[in-house]
C-alpha positions in Angstrom: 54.2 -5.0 -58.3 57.4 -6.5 -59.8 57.8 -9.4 -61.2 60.6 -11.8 -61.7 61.1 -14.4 -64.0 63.8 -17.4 -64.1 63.3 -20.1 -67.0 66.5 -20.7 -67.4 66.5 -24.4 -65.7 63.5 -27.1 -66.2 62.1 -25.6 -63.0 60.7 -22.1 -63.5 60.6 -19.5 -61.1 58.1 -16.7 -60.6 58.3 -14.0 -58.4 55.4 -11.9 -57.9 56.6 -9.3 -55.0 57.4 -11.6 -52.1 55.3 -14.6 -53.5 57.5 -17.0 -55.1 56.0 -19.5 -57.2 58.4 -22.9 -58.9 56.8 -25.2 -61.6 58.3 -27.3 -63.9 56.7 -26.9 -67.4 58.6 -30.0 -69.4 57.7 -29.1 -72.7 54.8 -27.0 -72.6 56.2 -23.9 -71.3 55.6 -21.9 -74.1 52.1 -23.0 -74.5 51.2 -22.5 -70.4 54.0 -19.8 -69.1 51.4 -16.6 -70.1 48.5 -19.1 -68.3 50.6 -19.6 -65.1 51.8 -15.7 -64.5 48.2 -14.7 -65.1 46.3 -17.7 -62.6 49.3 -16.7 -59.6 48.1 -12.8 -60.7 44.6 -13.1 -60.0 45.8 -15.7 -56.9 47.2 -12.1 -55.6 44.3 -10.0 -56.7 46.1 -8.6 -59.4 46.3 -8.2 -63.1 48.7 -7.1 -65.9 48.1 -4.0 -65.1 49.1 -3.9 -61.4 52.8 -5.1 -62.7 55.3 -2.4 -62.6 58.8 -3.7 -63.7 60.0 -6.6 -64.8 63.7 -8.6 -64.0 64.4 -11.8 -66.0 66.8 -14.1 -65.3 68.3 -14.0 -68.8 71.2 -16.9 -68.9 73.2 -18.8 -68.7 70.7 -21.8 -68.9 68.7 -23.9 -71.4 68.5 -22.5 -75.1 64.9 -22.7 -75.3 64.0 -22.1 -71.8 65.7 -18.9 -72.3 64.4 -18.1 -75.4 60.5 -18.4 -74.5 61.0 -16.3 -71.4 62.9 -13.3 -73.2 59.7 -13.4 -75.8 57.0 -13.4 -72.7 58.9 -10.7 -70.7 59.8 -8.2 -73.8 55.9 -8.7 -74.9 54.8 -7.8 -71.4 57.1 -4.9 -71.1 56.3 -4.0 -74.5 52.5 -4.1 -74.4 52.2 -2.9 -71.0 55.0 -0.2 -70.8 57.1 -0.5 -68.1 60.5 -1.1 -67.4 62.4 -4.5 -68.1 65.5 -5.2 -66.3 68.0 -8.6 -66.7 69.4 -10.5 -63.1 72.1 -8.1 -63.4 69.9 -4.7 -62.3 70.6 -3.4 -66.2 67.4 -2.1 -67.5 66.5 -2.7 -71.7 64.6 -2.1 -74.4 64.4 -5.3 -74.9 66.3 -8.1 -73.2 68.1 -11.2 -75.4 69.0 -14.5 -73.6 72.7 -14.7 -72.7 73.0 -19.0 -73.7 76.6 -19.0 -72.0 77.9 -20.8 -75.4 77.5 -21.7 -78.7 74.3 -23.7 -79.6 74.8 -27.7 -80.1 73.5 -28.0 -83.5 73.3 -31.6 -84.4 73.3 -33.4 -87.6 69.3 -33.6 -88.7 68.1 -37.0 -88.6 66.6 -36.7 -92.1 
């Protein structure tokens, strides 16, 4: 099974095969994103260990959108060996978010 991943924009995408899956997280992704691919796994009768390789949409999009989704994908390919590939069909060790610019540091407000 392959599975793609997008969370580059407030909606996320999911690919799992030919099931596509969209949910906007707000700002809880990083605490339900591992909860969502698992549930939409077992929706297909699969588990971690049915996925094969892994593509993540790795930028230009949202700084910390991108950043929790490069974490989850290098973990999974990581922990569960297989290959991890960005949107562009280049395969790596392990994949850093491409932001498309400098991050907008503001002043702190303390």
């Amino acid at each position: 099974m392959n599975l793609y991943l997008d969370t580059s924009t407030p909606e996320t995408i999911l690919r799992l095969d030919d099931h596509e899956y969209k949910y906007t997280f707000a700002n809880d992704l990083a605490e339900k994103l591992l909860h969502f691919i698992k549930d939409k796994l077992k929706e297909n009768k699969k588990d971690w260990s049915d996925i094969k390789k892994i593509t993540f949409m790795s930028g230009p999009g949202s700084f910390t959108g991108l950043r929790i989704g490069a974490t989850i994908v290098n973990t999974l390919s990581t922990e569960l060996n297989i290959p991890l590939y960005d949107h562009h069909g280049k395969k790596h060790q392990i994949i850093l978010p491409e932001y498309g610019h400098a991050a907008n540091i503001g002043t702190p407000k303390k």
